[in-house]
C-alpha positions in Angstrom: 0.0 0.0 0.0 1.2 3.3 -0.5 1.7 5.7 1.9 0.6 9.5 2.2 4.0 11.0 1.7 4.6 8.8 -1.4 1.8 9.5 -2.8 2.4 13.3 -2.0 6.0 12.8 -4.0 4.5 11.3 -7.0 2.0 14.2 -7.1 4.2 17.1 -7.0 6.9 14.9 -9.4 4.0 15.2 -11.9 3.7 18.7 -11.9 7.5 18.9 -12.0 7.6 17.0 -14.9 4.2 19.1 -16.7 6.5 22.2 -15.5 9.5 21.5 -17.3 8.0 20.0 -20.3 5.6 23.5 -21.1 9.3 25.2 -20.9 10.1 22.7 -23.3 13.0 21.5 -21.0 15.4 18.3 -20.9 16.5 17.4 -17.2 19.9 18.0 -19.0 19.0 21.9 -19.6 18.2 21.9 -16.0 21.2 20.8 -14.8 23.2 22.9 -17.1 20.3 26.2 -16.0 21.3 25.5 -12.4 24.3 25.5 -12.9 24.7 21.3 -12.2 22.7 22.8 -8.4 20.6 20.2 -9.7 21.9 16.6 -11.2 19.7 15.0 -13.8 19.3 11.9 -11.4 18.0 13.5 -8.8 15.5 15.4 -10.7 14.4 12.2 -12.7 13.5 10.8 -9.0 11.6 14.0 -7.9 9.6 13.5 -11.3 9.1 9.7 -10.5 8.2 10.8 -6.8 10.8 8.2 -5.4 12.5 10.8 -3.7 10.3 14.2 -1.8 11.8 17.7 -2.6 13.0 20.1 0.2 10.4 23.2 0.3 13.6 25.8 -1.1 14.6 22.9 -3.8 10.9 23.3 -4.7 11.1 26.6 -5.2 14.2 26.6 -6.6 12.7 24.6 -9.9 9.8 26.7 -9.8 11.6 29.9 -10.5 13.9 27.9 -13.3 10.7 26.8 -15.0 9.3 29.8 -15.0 6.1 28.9 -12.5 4.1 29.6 -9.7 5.8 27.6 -6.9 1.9 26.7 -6.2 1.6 25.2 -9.7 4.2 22.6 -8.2 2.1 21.1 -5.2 -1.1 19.0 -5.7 -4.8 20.4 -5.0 -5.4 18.3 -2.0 -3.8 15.2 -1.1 -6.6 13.3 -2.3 -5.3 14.2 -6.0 -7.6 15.8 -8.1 -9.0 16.0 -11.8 -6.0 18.5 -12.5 -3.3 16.1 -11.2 -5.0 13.4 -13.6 -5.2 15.2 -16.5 -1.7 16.4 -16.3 -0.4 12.4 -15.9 -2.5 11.6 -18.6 -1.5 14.2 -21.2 2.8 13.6 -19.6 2.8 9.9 -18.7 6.3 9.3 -17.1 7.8 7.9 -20.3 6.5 10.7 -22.9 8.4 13.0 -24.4 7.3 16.2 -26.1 
C-alpha cells in the first residue's frame, strides 16, 4: 500500500515534470540552468516521486521553470482532476 507522503511525491513529481516540459526542457538543460545545483538523477526521482523535494529545492525549480511555486504542489492530497489530467497528457515515459 502506499503511503501518504509517497503519494504526496508522486503528485508534485508530476507537476514537475508538466513544468518543465511546457518550458520545453530536458532534465539536462536543468542541470546545465542550475548551474549542475541540480543533477539529472535526482531530478528524474523527484519526477518519479521516489525521492520528496526540500520546500527551497521546490522553489528553486519553480523559478527555473518559470512557474508559480503553487503550480508545483497538488490540490489536495486526495489528487484531483487536474493532477490526472496532467499524468494523462505527460505519462512518465512521454516525451514532447
Amino acid at each position: 500500500m502506499i503511503s501518504r507522503r509517497q503519494h504526496i511525491d508522486a503528485l508534485v513529481g508530476e507537476r514537475l515534470r508538466w513544468a518543465r516540459k511546457r518550458r520545453r526542457m530536458t532534465l539536462g538543460d536543468v542541470e546545465a540552468a542550475s548551474g549542475g545545483e541540480f543533477r539529472i538523477s535526482v531530478l528524474g526521482a523527484y519526477e518519479r516521486g521516489a525521492r520528496g523535494v526540500a520546500v527551497h529545492r521546490l522553489l528553486r525549480l519553480a523559478e527555473i521553470y518559470g512557474v508559480q511555486p503553487a503550480e508545483l504542489l497538488p490540490d489536495d492530497d486526495q489528487g484531483s482532476d487536474r493532477d490526472h489530467a496532467a499524468s494523462q497528457r505527460y505519462p512518465p515515459d512521454s516525451v514532447l
